[in-house]
MMTF fields as JSON, N, C-alpha, C and O atoms, coordinates in Angstrom:
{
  "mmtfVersion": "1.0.0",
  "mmtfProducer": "UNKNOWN",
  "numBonds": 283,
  "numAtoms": 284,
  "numGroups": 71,
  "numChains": 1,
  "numModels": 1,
  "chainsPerModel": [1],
  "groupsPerChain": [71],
  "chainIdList": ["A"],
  "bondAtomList": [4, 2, 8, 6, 12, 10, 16, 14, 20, 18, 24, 22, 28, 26, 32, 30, 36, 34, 40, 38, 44, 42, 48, 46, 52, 50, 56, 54, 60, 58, 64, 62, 68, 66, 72, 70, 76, 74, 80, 78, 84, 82, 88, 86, 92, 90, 96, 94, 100, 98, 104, 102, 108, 106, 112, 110, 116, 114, 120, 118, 124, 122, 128, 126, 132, 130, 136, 134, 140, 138, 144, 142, 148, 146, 152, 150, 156, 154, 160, 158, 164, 162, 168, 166, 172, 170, 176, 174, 180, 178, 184, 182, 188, 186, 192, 190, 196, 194, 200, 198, 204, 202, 208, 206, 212, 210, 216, 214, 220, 218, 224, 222, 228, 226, 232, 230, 236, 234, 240, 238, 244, 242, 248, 246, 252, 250, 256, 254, 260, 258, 264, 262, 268, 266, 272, 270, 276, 274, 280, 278],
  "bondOrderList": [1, 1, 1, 1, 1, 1, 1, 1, 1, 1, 1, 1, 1, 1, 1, 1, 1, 1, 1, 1, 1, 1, 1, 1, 1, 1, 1, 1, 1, 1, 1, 1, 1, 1, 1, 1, 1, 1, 1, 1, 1, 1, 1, 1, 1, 1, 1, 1, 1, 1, 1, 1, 1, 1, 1, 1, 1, 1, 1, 1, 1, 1, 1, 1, 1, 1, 1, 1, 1, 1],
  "groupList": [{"groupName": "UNK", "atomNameList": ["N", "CA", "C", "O"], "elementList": ["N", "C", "C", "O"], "formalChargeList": [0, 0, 0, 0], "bondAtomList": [1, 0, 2, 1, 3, 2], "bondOrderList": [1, 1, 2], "singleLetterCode": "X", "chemCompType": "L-PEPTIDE LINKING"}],
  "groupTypeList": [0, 0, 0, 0, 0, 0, 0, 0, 0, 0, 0, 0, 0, 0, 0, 0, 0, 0, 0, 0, 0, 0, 0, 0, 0, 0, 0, 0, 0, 0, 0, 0, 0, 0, 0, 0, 0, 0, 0, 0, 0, 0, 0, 0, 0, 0, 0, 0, 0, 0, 0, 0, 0, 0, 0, 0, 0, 0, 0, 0, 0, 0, 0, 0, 0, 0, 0, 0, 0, 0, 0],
  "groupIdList": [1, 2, 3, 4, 5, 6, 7, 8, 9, 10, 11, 12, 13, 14, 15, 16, 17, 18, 19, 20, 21, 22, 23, 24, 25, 26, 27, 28, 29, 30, 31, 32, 33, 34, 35, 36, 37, 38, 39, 40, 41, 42, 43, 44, 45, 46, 47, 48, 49, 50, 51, 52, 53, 54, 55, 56, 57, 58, 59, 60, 61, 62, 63, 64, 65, 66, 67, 68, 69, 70, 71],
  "secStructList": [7, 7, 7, 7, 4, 4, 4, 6, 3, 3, 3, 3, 3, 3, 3, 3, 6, 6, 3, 3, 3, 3, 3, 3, 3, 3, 1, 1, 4, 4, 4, 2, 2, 2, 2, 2, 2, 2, 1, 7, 2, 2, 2, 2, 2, 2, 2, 6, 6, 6, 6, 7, 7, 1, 7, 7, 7, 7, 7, 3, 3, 4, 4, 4, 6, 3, 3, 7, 3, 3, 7],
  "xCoordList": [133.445, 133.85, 132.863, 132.396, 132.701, 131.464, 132.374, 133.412, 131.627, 132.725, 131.77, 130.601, 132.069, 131.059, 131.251, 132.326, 129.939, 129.935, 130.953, 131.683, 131.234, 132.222, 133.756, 134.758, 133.466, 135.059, 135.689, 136.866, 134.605, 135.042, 134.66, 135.197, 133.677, 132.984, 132.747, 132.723, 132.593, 131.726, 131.011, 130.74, 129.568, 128.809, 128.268, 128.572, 127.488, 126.994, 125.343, 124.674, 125.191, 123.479, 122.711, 123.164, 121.533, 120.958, 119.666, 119.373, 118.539, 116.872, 116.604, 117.412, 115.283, 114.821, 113.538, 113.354, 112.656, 111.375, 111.27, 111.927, 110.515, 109.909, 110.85, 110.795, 111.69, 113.131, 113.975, 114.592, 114.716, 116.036, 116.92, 116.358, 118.406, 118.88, 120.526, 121.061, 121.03, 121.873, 123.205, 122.767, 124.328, 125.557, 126.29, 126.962, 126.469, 128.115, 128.911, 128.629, 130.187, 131.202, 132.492, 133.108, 133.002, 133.807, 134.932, 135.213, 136.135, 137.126, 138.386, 139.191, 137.934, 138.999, 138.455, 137.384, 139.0, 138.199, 137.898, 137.098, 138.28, 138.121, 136.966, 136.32, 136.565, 135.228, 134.181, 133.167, 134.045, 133.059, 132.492, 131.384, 132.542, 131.623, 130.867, 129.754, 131.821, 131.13, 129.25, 128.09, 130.228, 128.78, 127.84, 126.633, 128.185, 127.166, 126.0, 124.818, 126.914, 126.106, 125.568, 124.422, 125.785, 125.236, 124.601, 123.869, 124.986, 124.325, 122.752, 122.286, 122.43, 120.881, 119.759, 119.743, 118.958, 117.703, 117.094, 117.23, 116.624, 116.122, 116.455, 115.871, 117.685, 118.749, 118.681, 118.348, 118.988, 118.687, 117.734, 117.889, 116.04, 115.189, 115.04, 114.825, 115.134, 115.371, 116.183, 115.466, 116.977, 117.841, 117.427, 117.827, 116.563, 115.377, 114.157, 113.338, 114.14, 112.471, 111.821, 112.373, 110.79, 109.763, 110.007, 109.162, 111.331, 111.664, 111.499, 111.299, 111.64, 111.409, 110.027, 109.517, 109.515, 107.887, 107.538, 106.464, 108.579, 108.108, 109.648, 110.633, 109.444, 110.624, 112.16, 112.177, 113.082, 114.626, 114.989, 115.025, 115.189, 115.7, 117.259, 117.852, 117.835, 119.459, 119.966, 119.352, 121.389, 121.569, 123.263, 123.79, 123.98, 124.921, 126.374, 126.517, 127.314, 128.222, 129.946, 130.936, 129.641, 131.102, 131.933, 132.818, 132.466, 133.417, 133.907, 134.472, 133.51, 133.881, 133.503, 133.171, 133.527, 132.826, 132.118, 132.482, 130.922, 129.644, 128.172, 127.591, 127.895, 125.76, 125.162, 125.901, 124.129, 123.592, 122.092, 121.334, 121.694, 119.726, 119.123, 119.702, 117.967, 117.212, 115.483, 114.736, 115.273, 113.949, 112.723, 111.603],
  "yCoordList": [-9.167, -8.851, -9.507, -10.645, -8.49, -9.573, -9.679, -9.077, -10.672, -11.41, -11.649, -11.936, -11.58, -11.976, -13.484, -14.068, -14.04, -15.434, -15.99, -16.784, -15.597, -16.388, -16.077, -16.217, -15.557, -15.247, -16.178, -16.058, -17.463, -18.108, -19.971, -20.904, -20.102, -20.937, -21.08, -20.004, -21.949, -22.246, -22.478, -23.064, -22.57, -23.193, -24.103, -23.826, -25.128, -25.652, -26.092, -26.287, -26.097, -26.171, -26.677, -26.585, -27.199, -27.87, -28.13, -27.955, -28.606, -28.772, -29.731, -30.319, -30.04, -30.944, -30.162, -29.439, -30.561, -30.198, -29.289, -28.27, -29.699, -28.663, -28.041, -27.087, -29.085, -29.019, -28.843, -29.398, -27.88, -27.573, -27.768, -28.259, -27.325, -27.714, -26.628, -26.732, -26.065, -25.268, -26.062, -26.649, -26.165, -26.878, -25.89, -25.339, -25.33, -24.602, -25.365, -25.789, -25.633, -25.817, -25.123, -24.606, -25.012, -24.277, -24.734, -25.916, -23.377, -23.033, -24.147, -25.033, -23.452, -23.949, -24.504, -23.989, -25.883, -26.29, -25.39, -25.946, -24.549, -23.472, -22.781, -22.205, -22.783, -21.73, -22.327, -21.699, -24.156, -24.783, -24.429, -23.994, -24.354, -23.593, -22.272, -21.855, -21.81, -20.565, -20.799, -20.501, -21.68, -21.779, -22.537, -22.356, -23.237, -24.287, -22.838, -22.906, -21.846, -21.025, -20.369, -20.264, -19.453, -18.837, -19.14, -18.42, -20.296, -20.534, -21.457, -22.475, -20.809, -21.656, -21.724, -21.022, -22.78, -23.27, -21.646, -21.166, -20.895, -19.397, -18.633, -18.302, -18.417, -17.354, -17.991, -17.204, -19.317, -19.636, -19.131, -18.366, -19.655, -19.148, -17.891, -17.604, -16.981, -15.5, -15.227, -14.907, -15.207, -14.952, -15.2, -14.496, -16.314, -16.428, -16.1, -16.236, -15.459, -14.948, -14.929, -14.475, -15.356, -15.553, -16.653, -17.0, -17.204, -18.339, -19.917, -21.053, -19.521, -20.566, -20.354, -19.238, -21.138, -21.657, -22.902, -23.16, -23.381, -24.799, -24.597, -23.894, -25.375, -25.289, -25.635, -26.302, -25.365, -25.605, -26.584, -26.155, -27.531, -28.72, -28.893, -29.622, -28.386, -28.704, -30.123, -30.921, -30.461, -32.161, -31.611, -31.1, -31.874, -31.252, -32.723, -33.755, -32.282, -32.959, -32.446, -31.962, -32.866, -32.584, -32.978, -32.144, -34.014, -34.569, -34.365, -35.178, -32.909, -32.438, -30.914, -30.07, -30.72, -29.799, -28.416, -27.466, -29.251, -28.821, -28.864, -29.682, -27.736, -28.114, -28.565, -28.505, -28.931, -29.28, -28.993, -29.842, -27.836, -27.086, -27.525, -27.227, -28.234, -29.001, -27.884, -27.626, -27.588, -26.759, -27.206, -26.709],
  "zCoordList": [-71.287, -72.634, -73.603, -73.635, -74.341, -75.534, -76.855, -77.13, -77.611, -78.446, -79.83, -79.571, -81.039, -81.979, -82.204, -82.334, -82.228, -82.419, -83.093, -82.499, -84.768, -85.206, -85.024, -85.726, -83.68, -83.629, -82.671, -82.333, -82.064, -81.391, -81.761, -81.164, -82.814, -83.558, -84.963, -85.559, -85.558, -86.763, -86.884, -85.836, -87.958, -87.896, -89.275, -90.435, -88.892, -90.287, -89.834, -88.819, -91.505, -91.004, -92.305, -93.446, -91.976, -93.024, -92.735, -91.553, -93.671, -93.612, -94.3, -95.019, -94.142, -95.106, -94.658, -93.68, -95.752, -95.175, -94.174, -93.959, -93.685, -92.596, -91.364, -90.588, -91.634, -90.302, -90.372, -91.281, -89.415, -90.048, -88.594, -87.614, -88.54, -87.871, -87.829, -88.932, -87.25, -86.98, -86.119, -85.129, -86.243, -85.609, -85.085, -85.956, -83.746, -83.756, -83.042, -81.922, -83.789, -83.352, -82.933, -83.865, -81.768, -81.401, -81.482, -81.28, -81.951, -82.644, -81.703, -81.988, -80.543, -79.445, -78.442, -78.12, -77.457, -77.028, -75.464, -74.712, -75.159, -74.193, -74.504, -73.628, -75.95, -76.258, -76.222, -76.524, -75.727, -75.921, -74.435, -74.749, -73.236, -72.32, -72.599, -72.279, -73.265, -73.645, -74.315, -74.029, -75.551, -76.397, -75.449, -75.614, -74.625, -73.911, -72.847, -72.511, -72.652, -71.774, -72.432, -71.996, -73.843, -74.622, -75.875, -76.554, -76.072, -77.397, -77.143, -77.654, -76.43, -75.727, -77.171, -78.183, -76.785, -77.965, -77.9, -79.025, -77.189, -76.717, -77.823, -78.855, -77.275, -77.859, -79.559, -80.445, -79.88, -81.329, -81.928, -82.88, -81.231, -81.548, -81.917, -83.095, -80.959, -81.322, -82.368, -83.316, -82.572, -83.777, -85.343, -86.271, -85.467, -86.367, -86.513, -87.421, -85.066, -85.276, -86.548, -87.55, -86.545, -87.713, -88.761, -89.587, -88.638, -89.464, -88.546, -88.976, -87.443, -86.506, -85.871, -85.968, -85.36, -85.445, -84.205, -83.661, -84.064, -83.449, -82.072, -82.3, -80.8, -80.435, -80.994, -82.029, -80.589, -80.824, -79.71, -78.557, -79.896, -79.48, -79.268, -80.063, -78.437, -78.438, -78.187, -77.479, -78.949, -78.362, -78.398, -79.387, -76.99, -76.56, -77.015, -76.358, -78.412, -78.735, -78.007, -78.555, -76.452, -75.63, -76.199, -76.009, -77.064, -77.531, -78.979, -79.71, -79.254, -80.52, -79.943, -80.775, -79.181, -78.673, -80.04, -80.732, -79.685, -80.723, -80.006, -79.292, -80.483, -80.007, -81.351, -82.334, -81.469, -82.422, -82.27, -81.801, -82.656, -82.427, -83.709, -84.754, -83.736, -84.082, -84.49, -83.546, -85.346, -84.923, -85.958, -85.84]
}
């Protein structure tokens, strides 16, 4: 079954300079595997194509269950 992202997450996000940084946090804590399998640095990247430039760096927050991509 495919699912649209925010129907299972939120997200927040922010830059400074040159760097920016993307958060999803999931809704329920059942949807946090999900995002851990799909919400890859890759798949981030892509989704910005041409705005992203440098790798996406993921740092995995299990205990709020959140990713946090770094680019």
């Amino acid at each position: 079954m495919r699912v649209q992202l925010r129907q299972i997450c939120h997200a927040r996000s922010g830059d400074k300079g040159d760097t920016a940084n993307l958060g999803l946090i999931a809704n329920k804590e059942e949807h946090y595997p999900v995002l851990r399998k799909y919400g890859t640095p890759e798949r981030v990247k892509q989704h910005f194509d041409g705005m992203v430039i440098s790798p996406v760096e993921r740092f995995e927050l299990p205990n709020i269950g959140a990713l946090k991509n770094d680019a």
